[in-house]
C-alpha positions as CSV (number, residue, x, y, z in Angstrom):
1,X,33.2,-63.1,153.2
2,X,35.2,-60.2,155.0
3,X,37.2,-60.9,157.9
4,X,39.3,-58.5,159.9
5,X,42.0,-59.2,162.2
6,X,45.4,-57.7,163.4
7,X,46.7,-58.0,160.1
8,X,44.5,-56.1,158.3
9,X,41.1,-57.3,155.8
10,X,41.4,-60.6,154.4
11,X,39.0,-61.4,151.6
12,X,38.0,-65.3,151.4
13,X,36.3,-66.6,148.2
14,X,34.2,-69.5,149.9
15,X,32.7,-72.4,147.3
16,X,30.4,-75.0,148.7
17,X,31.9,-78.3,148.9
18,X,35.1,-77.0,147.4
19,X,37.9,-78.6,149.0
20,X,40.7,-76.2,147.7
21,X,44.3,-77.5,148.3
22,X,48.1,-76.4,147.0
23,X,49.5,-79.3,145.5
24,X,52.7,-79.0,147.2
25,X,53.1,-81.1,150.2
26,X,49.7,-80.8,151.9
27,X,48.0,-84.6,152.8
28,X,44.9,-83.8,150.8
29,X,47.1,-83.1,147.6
30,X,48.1,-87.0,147.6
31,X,44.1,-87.4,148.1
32,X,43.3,-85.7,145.1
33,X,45.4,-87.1,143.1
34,X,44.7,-90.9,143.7
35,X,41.2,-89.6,143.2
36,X,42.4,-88.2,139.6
37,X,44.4,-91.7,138.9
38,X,41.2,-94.0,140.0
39,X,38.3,-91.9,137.9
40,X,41.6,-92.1,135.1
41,X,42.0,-95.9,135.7
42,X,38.4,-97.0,135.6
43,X,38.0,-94.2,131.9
44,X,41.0,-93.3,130.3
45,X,38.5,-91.1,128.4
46,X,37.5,-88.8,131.2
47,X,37.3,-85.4,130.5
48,X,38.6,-82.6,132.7
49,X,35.0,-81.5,133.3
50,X,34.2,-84.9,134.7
51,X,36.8,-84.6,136.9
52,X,36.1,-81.4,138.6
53,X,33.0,-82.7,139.3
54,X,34.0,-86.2,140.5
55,X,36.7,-84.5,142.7
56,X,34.5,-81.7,143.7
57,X,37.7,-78.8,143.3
58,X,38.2,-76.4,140.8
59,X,39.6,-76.6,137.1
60,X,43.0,-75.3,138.3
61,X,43.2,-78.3,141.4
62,X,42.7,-80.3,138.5
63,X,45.2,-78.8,136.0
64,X,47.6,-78.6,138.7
65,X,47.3,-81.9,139.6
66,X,47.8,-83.6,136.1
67,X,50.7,-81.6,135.5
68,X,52.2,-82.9,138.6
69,X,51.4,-86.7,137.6
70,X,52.5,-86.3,134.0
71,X,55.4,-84.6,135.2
72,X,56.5,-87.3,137.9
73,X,55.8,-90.0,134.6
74,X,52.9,-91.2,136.3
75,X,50.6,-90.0,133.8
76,X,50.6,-89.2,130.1
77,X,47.9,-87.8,127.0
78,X,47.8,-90.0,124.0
79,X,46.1,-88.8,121.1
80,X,44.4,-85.1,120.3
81,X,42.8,-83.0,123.1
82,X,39.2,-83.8,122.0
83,X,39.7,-87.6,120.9
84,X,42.7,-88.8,122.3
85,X,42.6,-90.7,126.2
86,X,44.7,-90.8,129.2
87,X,47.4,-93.6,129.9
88,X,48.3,-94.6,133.3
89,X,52.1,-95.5,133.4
């Protein structure tokens, strides 16, 4: 969708459903990511696909989002990519 205002054009890329937040101090950030930690808690074995899908966002809300928990030692990968599961610390 184009909008125009004082500023100038401003492009928006509009998703359905697609709640699409920075993960930097916004309220719904925290939301998300208790999301991510309670589809983690009830299968450590969830992929990232399942999770855009139970979270309704985007692969990058996602991404963003584990790196945040992993990096605050919330979170960590054990095992390979494809085989390995999710540990909730």
């Amino acid at each position: 969708m184009f909008k125009y205002d004082l500023s100038g054009f401003v492009i928006e890329f509009g998703y359905k459903n697609m709640n699409y937040v920075e993960l930097t101090g916004n309220e719904n950030a925290k939301s998300i990511e208790e999301e991510v930690l309670s589809f983690i808690e009830e299968n450590g074995k969830i992929t990232i696909a399942e999770l855009i899908r139970k979270t309704n966002t985007s692969k990058s809300i996602v991404g963003r989002c584990i790196y945040k928990l992993k990096k605050e030692k919330k979170l960590e990968r054990a095992g390979s990519d494809k085989g390995g599961f999710w540990k909730l610390l």
